[in-house]
C-alpha positions as CSV (number, residue, x, y, z in Angstrom):
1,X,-29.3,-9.4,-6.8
2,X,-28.1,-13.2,-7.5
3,X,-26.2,-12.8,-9.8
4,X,-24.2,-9.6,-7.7
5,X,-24.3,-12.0,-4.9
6,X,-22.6,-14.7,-7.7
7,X,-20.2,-12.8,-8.5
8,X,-19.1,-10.9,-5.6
9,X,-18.0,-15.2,-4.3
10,X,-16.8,-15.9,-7.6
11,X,-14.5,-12.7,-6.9
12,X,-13.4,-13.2,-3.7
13,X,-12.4,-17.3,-4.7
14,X,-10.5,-16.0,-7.2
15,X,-8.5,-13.4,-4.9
16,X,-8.5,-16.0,-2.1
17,X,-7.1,-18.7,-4.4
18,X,-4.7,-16.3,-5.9
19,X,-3.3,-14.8,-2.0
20,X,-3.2,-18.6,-1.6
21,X,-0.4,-19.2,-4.5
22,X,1.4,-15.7,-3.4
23,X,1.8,-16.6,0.1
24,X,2.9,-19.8,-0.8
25,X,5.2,-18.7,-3.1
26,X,7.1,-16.1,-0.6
27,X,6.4,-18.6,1.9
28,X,8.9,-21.0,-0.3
29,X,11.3,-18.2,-1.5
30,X,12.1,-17.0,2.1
31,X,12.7,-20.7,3.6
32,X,15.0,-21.4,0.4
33,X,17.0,-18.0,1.1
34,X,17.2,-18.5,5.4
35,X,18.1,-22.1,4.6
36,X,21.2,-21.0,2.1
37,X,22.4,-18.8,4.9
38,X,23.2,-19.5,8.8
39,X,21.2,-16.3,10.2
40,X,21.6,-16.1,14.1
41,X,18.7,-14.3,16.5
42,X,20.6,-10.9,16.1
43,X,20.9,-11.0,12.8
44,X,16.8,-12.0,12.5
45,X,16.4,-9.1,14.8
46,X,18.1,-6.3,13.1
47,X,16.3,-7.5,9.5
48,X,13.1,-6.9,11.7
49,X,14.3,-3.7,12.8
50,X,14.9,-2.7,9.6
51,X,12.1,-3.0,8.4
52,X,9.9,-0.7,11.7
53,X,10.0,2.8,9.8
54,X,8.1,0.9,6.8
55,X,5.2,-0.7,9.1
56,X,5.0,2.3,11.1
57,X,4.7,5.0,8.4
58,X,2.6,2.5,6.8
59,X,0.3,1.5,9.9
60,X,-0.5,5.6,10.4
61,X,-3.7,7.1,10.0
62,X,-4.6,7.9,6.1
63,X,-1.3,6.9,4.6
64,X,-2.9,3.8,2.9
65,X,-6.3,5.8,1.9
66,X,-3.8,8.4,0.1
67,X,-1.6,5.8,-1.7
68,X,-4.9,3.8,-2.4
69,X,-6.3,7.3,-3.9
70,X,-3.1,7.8,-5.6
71,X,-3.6,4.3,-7.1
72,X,-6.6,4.5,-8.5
73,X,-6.5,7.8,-10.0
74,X,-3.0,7.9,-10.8
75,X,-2.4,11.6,-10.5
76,X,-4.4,14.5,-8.3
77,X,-4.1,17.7,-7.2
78,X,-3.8,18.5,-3.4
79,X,-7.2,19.8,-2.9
80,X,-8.8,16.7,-5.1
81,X,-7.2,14.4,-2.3
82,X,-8.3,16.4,-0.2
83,X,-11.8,16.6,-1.0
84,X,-11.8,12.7,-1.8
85,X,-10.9,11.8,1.7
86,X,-12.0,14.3,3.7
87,X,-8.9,15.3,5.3
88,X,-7.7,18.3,6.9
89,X,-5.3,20.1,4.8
90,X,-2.3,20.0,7.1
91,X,-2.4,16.4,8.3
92,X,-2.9,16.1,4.4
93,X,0.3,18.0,3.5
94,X,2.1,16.5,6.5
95,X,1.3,12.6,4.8
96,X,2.2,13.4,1.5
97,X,5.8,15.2,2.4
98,X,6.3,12.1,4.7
99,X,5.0,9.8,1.8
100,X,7.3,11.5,-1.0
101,X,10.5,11.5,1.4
102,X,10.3,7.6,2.0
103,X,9.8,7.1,-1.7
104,X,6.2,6.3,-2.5
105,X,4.9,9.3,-4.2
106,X,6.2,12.1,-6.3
107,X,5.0,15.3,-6.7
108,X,5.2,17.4,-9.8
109,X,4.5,20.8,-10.3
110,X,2.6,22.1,-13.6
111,X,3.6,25.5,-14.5
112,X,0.7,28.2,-15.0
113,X,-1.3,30.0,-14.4
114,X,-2.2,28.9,-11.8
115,X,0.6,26.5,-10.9
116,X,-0.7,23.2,-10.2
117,X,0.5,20.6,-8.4
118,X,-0.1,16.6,-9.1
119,X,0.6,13.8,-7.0
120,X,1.3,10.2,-8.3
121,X,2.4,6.8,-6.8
122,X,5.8,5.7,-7.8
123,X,6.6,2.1,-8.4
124,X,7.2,1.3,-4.5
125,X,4.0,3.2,-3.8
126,X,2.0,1.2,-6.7
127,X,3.4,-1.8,-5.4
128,X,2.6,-1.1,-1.8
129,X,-0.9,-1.1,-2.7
130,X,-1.1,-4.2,-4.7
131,X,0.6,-6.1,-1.6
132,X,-1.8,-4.4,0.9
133,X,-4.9,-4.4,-0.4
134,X,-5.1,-8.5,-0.3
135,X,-3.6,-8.4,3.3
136,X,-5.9,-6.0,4.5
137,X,-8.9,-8.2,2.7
138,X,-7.3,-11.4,4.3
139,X,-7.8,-9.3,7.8
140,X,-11.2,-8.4,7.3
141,X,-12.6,-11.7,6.0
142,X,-10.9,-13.9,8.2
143,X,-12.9,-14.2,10.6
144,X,-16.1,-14.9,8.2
């Protein structure tokens, strides 16, 4: 049990130390970019605009648990998804069309028989869970 309890801290110093240097980092690249160019309160506001479609298709109920899913197993079927997260099939088919329209998944059909079809993350999607998963850990261990 100690030594799970050792290295579960050990782990999470090392992903805290690590968000650390990555937040800094952006932190430092964003301030050297905004400081090169004269950006006014409209322009600021129309960057943040631009970027609503992504936090709201992003903030919706199971899109993160799919792409997580997606992640980890790197390609499955519809009903292995399915079964995985216990989702209804239409809200499942209605995520993954919106998913694979805004880029993060792709969908490739096998021919038969039967016809099979695989989902997969692409490099946005892969990418969008690498960045999550330490913001959503910073979320949930920030107040302990």
């Amino acid at each position: 049990m100690d030594s799970q309890l050792t290295l579960s801290n050990e782990l999470r110093k090392l992903v805290e130390t690590r968000m650390d240097q990555t937040i800094k980092g952006i932190e430092d690249t964003l301030r050297r970019i905004l400081g090169k160019q004269e950006r006014g309160l409209k322009d600021l506001k129309e960057i943040i605009e631009s970027l609503e479609e992504s936090f709201s298709l992003l903030s919706q109920k199971w899109n993160l648990e799919i792409l997580y899913t997606l992640f980890l197993r790197r390609a499955i079927g519809f009903g292995g998804l399915r079964k995985t997260l216990g989702v209804n099939s239409r809200t499942l088919s209605d995520k993954l069309k919106s998913l694979k329209r805004h880029g993060y998944i792709e969908r490739t059909v096998e021919q038969g028989p039967p016809v099979r079809v695989k989902y997969s993350p692409t490099a946005r999607g892969k990418n969008t869970v690498l960045l999550a998963l330490p913001l959503i850990y910073y979320l949930s261990s920030a107040g302990s």
